[in-house]
N, C-alpha and C positions, 0 to 999 in steps of 0.2 A: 650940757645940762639936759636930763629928761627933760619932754613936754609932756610934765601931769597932767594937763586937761585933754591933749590925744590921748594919756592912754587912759584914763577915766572913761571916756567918752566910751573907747573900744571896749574894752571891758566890759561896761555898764552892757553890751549886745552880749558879749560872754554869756552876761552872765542870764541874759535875757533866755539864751536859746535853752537854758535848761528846765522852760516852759513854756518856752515856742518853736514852731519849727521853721525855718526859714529858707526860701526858693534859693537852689543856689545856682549859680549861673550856668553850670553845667555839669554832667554827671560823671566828674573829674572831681576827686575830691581829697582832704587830706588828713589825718587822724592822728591825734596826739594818744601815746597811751601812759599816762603817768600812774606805774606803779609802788603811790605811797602808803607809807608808815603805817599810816590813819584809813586813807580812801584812796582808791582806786577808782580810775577819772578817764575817761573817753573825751575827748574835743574835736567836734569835726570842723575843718572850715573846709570853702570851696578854693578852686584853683588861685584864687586871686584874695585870697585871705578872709574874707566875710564869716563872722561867725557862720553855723548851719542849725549846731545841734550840738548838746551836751548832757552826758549824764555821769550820775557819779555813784559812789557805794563804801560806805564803812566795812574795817573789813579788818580781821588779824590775821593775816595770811604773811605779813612781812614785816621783818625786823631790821630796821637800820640799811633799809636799800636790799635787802636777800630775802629771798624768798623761802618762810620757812614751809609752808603748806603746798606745795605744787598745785596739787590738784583743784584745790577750793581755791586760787588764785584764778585759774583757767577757769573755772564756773563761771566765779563774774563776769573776766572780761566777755566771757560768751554770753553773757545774761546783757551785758548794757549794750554790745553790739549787736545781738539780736532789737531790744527796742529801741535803738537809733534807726537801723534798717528799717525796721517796722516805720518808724514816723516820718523817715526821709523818703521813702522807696526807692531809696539806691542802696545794693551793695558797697559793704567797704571791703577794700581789696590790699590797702596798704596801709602802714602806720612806721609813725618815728616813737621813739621811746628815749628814756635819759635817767643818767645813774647821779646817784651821791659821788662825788669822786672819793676815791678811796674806794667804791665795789667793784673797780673793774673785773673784778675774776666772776662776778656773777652778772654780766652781759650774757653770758651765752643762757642762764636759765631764763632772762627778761625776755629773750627771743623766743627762746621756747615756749613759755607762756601765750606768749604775741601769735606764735604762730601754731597752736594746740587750738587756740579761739577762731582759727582762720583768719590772719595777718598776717603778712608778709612785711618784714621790719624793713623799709629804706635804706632810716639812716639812725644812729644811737649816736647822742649826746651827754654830755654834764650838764646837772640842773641848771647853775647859775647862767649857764650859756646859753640855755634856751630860753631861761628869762629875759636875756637883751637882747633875743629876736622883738620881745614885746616893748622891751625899755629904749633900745637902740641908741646907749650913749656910748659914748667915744673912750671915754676917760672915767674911772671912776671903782666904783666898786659892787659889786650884786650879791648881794647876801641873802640866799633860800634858806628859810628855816621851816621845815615839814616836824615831822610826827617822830620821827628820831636824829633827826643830824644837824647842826648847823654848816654849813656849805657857803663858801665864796668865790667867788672870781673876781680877779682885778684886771683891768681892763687897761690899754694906754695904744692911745691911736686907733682906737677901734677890735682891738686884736687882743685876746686873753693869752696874760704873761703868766699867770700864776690860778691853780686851783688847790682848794684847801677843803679839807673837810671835817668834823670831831661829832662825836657821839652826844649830843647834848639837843632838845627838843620838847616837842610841845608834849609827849609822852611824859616829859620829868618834869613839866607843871602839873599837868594830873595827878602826877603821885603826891605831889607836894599840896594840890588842892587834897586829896583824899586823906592823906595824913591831918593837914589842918582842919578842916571838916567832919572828919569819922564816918568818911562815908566810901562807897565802893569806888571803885577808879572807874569805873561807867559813869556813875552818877557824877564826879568830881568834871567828867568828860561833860554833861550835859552842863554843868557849872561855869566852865569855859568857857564853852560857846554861848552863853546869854551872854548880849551885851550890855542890858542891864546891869550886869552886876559886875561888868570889867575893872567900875574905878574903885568897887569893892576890893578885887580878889588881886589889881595889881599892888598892892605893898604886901601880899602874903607870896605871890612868887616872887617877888622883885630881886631876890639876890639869883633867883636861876637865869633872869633875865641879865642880870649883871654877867654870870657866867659866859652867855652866849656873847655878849659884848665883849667882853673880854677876848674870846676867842678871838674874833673879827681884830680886833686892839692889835694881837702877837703878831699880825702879818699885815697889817697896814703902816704906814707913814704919814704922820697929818700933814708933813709939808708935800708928801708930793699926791696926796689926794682929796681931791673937793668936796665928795660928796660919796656918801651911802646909801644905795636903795637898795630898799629889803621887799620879801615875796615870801610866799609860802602860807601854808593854811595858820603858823603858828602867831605869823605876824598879824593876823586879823584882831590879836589881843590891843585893846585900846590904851595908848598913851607908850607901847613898847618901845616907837620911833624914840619920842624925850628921853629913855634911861640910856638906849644904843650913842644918843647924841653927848649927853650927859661922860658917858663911862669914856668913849671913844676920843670926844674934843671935834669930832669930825660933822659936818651937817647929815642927818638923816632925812630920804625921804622914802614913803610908800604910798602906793594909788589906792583908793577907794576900798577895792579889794581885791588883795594879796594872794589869795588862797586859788585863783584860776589862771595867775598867771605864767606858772611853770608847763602847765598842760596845756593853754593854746599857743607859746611860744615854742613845745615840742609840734605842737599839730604844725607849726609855718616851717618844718626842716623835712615835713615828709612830701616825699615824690607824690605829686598826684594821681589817684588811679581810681576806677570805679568803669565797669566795661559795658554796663545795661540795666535799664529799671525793671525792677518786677513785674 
Protein backbone atom coordinates (compact mmCIF):
# COMPACT_ATOMS: atom_id res chain seq x y z
CA UNK A 1 0.00 0.00 0.00
CA UNK A 2 1.22 3.64 -0.80
CA UNK A 3 2.47 5.89 2.00
CA UNK A 4 0.17 8.96 1.23
CA UNK A 5 1.54 11.04 3.71
CA UNK A 6 5.43 10.51 2.25
CA UNK A 7 4.14 11.34 -0.71
CA UNK A 8 2.06 14.22 0.32
CA UNK A 9 4.75 15.51 2.21
CA UNK A 10 7.21 15.28 -1.14
CA UNK A 11 5.09 16.59 -3.22
CA UNK A 12 3.80 19.43 -1.23
CA UNK A 13 8.23 20.50 -1.94
CA UNK A 14 7.12 19.71 -5.80
CA UNK A 15 5.05 21.72 -5.63
CA UNK A 16 6.89 24.42 -3.59
CA UNK A 17 9.87 24.72 -5.96
CA UNK A 18 7.60 26.25 -8.64
CA UNK A 19 8.20 29.40 -6.45
CA UNK A 20 11.16 28.75 -4.78
CA UNK A 21 14.37 27.95 -5.67
CA UNK A 22 16.02 25.49 -3.74
CA UNK A 23 20.17 24.77 -3.02
CA UNK A 24 20.75 21.46 -4.39
CA UNK A 25 23.43 19.39 -3.03
CA UNK A 26 25.41 19.56 -6.04
CA UNK A 27 25.54 20.62 -9.57
CA UNK A 28 24.49 17.07 -10.69
CA UNK A 29 21.18 17.36 -11.44
CA UNK A 30 18.17 15.53 -12.92
CA UNK A 31 15.09 16.79 -15.37
CA UNK A 32 11.95 15.49 -15.90
CA UNK A 33 10.41 16.68 -19.38
CA UNK A 34 6.67 15.90 -19.33
CA UNK A 35 5.36 16.62 -22.65
CA UNK A 36 1.58 16.87 -22.07
CA UNK A 37 -1.80 17.35 -23.69
CA UNK A 38 -2.57 20.34 -21.67
CA UNK A 39 1.24 21.57 -20.24
CA UNK A 40 4.41 21.05 -20.77
CA UNK A 41 6.29 20.73 -17.36
CA UNK A 42 10.20 20.76 -16.52
CA UNK A 43 11.13 19.13 -12.93
CA UNK A 44 14.34 19.47 -11.65
CA UNK A 45 15.58 17.45 -8.77
CA UNK A 46 19.13 17.01 -7.53
CA UNK A 47 21.20 13.84 -7.59
CA UNK A 48 19.66 12.54 -4.56
CA UNK A 49 15.97 13.43 -5.47
CA UNK A 50 15.14 16.84 -3.51
CA UNK A 51 12.91 18.80 -5.26
CA UNK A 52 15.22 22.03 -7.03
CA UNK A 53 12.95 23.77 -9.31
CA UNK A 54 9.79 23.56 -11.42
CA UNK A 55 8.17 25.30 -14.19
CA UNK A 56 5.37 24.64 -16.41
CA UNK A 57 3.29 26.20 -19.58
CA UNK A 58 -0.05 25.53 -21.22
CA UNK A 59 0.32 24.91 -24.58
CA UNK A 60 -1.49 23.19 -27.91
CA UNK A 61 1.39 21.93 -29.47
CA UNK A 62 0.36 18.07 -28.65
CA UNK A 63 -2.29 15.71 -29.26
CA UNK A 64 -2.84 12.54 -27.40
CA UNK A 65 1.18 11.97 -26.60
CA UNK A 66 2.30 13.42 -30.54
CA UNK A 67 3.42 16.13 -31.21
CA UNK A 68 1.45 18.10 -33.68
CA UNK A 69 3.48 21.68 -33.76
CA UNK A 70 7.33 20.77 -33.58
CA UNK A 71 8.49 23.91 -33.58
CA UNK A 72 6.24 25.84 -30.86
CA UNK A 73 6.81 22.63 -28.65
CA UNK A 74 10.82 23.32 -28.81
CA UNK A 75 10.13 27.07 -27.93
CA UNK A 76 8.77 26.29 -24.54
CA UNK A 77 10.88 23.78 -23.60
CA UNK A 78 13.59 26.23 -24.40
CA UNK A 79 11.66 29.08 -22.70
CA UNK A 80 11.25 27.02 -19.11
CA UNK A 81 14.78 25.69 -19.30
CA UNK A 82 16.25 28.76 -19.95
CA UNK A 83 14.30 30.25 -16.53
CA UNK A 84 15.07 27.29 -14.60
CA UNK A 85 18.89 27.89 -15.50
CA UNK A 86 18.36 31.37 -14.85
CA UNK A 87 16.96 30.67 -11.13
CA UNK A 88 19.25 27.55 -10.34
CA UNK A 89 22.51 28.82 -12.09
CA UNK A 90 23.31 25.47 -13.11
CA UNK A 91 22.95 24.35 -16.57
CA UNK A 92 20.72 21.46 -17.44
CA UNK A 93 22.56 18.90 -19.47
CA UNK A 94 20.21 15.83 -19.25
CA UNK A 95 16.59 14.95 -18.95
CA UNK A 96 14.23 11.61 -18.89
CA UNK A 97 11.04 12.06 -20.81
CA UNK A 98 7.74 9.40 -20.90
CA UNK A 99 5.10 8.44 -23.40
CA UNK A 100 1.26 7.41 -23.17
CA UNK A 101 1.72 3.91 -24.01
CA UNK A 102 0.28 3.38 -27.18
CA UNK A 103 2.85 6.39 -28.87
CA UNK A 104 5.73 4.63 -29.09
CA UNK A 105 6.31 5.48 -32.62
CA UNK A 106 6.60 9.04 -31.53
CA UNK A 107 9.64 8.74 -28.96
CA UNK A 108 11.93 9.66 -31.53
CA UNK A 109 10.07 13.24 -32.08
CA UNK A 110 9.91 13.69 -27.87
CA UNK A 111 13.67 13.43 -28.22
CA UNK A 112 13.90 15.59 -30.73
CA UNK A 113 12.17 18.14 -28.98
CA UNK A 114 14.28 17.35 -25.89
CA UNK A 115 17.15 17.67 -27.72
CA UNK A 116 16.36 20.90 -30.32
CA UNK A 117 15.84 22.72 -26.41
CA UNK A 118 19.39 21.53 -25.60
CA UNK A 119 18.67 18.03 -23.68
CA UNK A 120 20.19 15.09 -24.06
CA UNK A 121 17.39 12.29 -23.35
CA UNK A 122 18.80 9.48 -20.68
CA UNK A 123 16.21 7.43 -20.43
CA UNK A 124 12.28 7.35 -21.96
CA UNK A 125 9.52 5.81 -20.06
CA UNK A 126 5.54 5.16 -19.88
CA UNK A 127 3.65 7.62 -17.77
CA UNK A 128 2.19 5.21 -15.33
CA UNK A 129 5.69 3.87 -14.57
CA UNK A 130 7.20 7.02 -13.80
CA UNK A 131 4.47 7.72 -11.52
CA UNK A 132 5.50 4.69 -9.17
CA UNK A 133 9.04 6.07 -9.00
CA UNK A 134 6.96 8.61 -6.91
CA UNK A 135 4.16 5.96 -5.57
CA UNK A 136 6.66 3.09 -5.09
CA UNK A 137 3.97 0.31 -4.53
CA UNK A 138 4.48 -3.27 -5.08
CA UNK A 139 1.24 -4.44 -6.14
CA UNK A 140 -1.60 -2.60 -7.47
CA UNK A 141 -2.44 -0.37 -10.10
CA UNK A 142 -1.41 3.42 -11.45
CA UNK A 143 -3.74 5.13 -13.50
CA UNK A 144 -2.37 8.60 -15.27
CA UNK A 145 -5.00 10.60 -16.67
CA UNK A 146 -3.45 13.87 -18.43
CA UNK A 147 -5.09 16.08 -21.06
CA UNK A 148 -5.80 13.43 -23.61
CA UNK A 149 -5.48 9.65 -22.69
CA UNK A 150 -6.33 7.69 -19.83
CA UNK A 151 -3.07 5.37 -19.13
CA UNK A 152 -2.43 2.37 -16.60
CA UNK A 153 -0.05 0.17 -15.42
CA UNK A 154 -0.50 -2.86 -13.34
CA UNK A 155 1.98 -3.74 -11.15
CA UNK A 156 2.58 -7.30 -9.28
CA UNK A 157 5.83 -7.71 -7.16
CA UNK A 158 7.10 -4.52 -7.97
CA UNK A 159 7.44 -5.04 -11.73
CA UNK A 160 4.89 -3.64 -14.51
CA UNK A 161 2.91 -6.71 -16.11
CA UNK A 162 0.64 -4.96 -18.25
CA UNK A 163 0.40 -1.19 -19.92
CA UNK A 164 -2.72 0.10 -21.37
CA UNK A 165 -3.78 3.15 -22.75
CA UNK A 166 -7.29 4.73 -24.63
CA UNK A 167 -7.99 8.26 -25.90
CA UNK A 168 -10.17 9.64 -23.26
CA UNK A 169 -9.17 12.87 -20.91
CA UNK A 170 -9.39 15.94 -19.21
CA UNK A 171 -9.59 17.57 -22.82
CA UNK A 172 -13.30 15.73 -23.26
CA UNK A 173 -14.41 17.16 -19.83
CA UNK A 174 -13.74 20.61 -21.35
CA UNK A 175 -15.73 19.96 -24.25
CA UNK A 176 -18.47 18.61 -22.16
CA UNK A 177 -18.05 21.71 -19.76
CA UNK A 178 -18.30 24.01 -22.92
CA UNK A 179 -21.14 22.40 -24.50
CA UNK A 180 -22.98 22.38 -21.03
CA UNK A 181 -22.07 25.89 -20.33
CA UNK A 182 -22.10 27.71 -23.95
CA UNK A 183 -18.95 28.81 -23.55
CA UNK A 184 -15.55 28.57 -25.44
CA UNK A 185 -13.28 25.46 -24.46
CA UNK A 186 -10.69 28.06 -22.96
CA UNK A 187 -13.15 29.34 -20.82
CA UNK A 188 -14.79 25.69 -19.94
CA UNK A 189 -10.70 25.12 -19.27
CA UNK A 190 -10.63 27.95 -16.67
CA UNK A 191 -13.98 26.28 -15.27
CA UNK A 192 -12.18 23.04 -14.45
CA UNK A 193 -9.57 24.18 -12.80
CA UNK A 194 -11.61 26.33 -10.08
CA UNK A 195 -11.90 24.29 -7.39
CA UNK A 196 -14.74 26.00 -6.18
CA UNK A 197 -16.81 24.97 -8.48
CA UNK A 198 -15.59 20.97 -8.69
CA UNK A 199 -18.70 19.84 -6.68
CA UNK A 200 -20.67 21.93 -9.17
CA UNK A 201 -19.43 20.71 -12.48
CA UNK A 202 -18.87 16.90 -11.18
CA UNK A 203 -22.35 15.59 -11.99
CA UNK A 204 -22.18 17.38 -15.46
CA UNK A 205 -18.99 15.33 -16.58
CA UNK A 206 -19.70 12.48 -14.47
CA UNK A 207 -20.46 9.91 -17.18
CA UNK A 208 -16.88 10.96 -18.94
CA UNK A 209 -15.52 10.18 -15.70
CA UNK A 210 -17.51 6.89 -15.56
CA UNK A 211 -16.03 6.46 -19.03
CA UNK A 212 -12.35 6.66 -17.96
CA UNK A 213 -13.39 4.19 -15.09
CA UNK A 214 -14.55 2.12 -17.07
CA UNK A 215 -11.60 1.79 -19.14
CA UNK A 216 -9.42 0.99 -16.03
CA UNK A 217 -12.59 -1.63 -15.11
CA UNK A 218 -11.74 -3.80 -18.89
CA UNK A 219 -8.22 -4.56 -17.63
CA UNK A 220 -8.31 -4.97 -13.97
CA UNK A 221 -9.50 -7.88 -11.61
CA UNK A 222 -10.92 -6.85 -8.13
CA UNK A 223 -9.96 -10.19 -6.76
CA UNK A 224 -6.42 -9.93 -7.63
CA UNK A 225 -6.09 -6.11 -7.10
CA UNK A 226 -6.14 -3.89 -3.94
CA UNK A 227 -6.11 -0.73 -4.70
CA UNK A 228 -6.01 2.25 -7.39
CA UNK A 229 -3.92 5.15 -7.50
CA UNK A 230 -4.51 7.77 -9.92
CA UNK A 231 -2.18 10.93 -11.05
CA UNK A 232 -2.30 13.29 -13.70
CA UNK A 233 -3.30 16.97 -14.07
CA UNK A 234 -7.03 15.39 -14.86
CA UNK A 235 -7.43 13.77 -11.49
CA UNK A 236 -7.00 17.21 -9.67
CA UNK A 237 -11.05 17.22 -10.31
CA UNK A 238 -12.54 16.78 -6.74
CA UNK A 239 -14.55 13.73 -5.66
CA UNK A 240 -13.23 11.69 -9.23
CA UNK A 241 -11.42 9.14 -6.77
CA UNK A 242 -15.42 8.05 -5.25
CA UNK A 243 -16.96 7.45 -8.98
CA UNK A 244 -13.38 5.53 -10.13
CA UNK A 245 -14.14 3.56 -6.58
CA UNK A 246 -17.83 3.40 -7.17
CA UNK A 247 -17.59 2.14 -11.17
CA UNK A 248 -14.53 -0.06 -10.59
CA UNK A 249 -15.56 -1.93 -6.81
CA UNK A 250 -11.78 -1.52 -6.33
CA UNK A 251 -10.26 1.10 -3.51
CA UNK A 252 -9.23 4.32 -4.99
CA UNK A 253 -6.45 6.58 -3.94
CA UNK A 254 -4.71 9.85 -4.96
CA UNK A 255 -2.04 12.46 -3.12
CA UNK A 256 -2.91 15.89 -2.64
CA UNK A 257 -1.81 16.70 -5.83
CA UNK A 258 -1.94 14.65 -8.76
CA UNK A 259 -1.10 16.81 -11.59
CA UNK A 260 3.12 16.83 -10.59
CA UNK A 261 3.37 13.75 -10.09
CA UNK A 262 4.20 12.16 -13.61
CA UNK A 263 6.96 14.79 -14.21
CA UNK A 264 9.02 14.54 -10.86
CA UNK A 265 8.72 10.61 -11.02
CA UNK A 266 10.13 11.12 -14.98
CA UNK A 267 12.78 13.63 -13.30
CA UNK A 268 13.95 10.54 -10.63
CA UNK A 269 14.77 8.03 -14.02
CA UNK A 270 17.16 10.64 -15.49
CA UNK A 271 20.97 10.18 -15.23
CA UNK A 272 22.31 13.00 -13.49
CA UNK A 273 24.35 15.54 -15.15
CA UNK A 274 25.07 19.31 -14.93
CA UNK A 275 29.14 20.20 -15.71
CA UNK A 276 29.40 23.91 -14.17
CA UNK A 277 27.73 27.03 -12.83
CA UNK A 278 27.44 30.09 -14.61
Amino acid sequence: MMDLERVNTYMARVEESETQTFKPVSNRLKVGLDLGTAYIVLVVLDEENNPIACEKKAHTFLKDGVVVDYSGAVQVVRELKAKLEERIGLELVNCAIAMPAGTESSVRTHEYVAEAAGLEVTNVLDEPSAANAIYQIDDGVVVDIGGGTTGLAILKNGKVVQIEDEPTGGTHLSLVLAGNYHVTFDEAEQIKMNYARHKEILPVVKAVVEKMATIVKRYVNPAEVDAIYLCGGTCCLTGIEGLFEKVIGIKTIKPANPFLVTPTGIAMNCEPGGPAEY
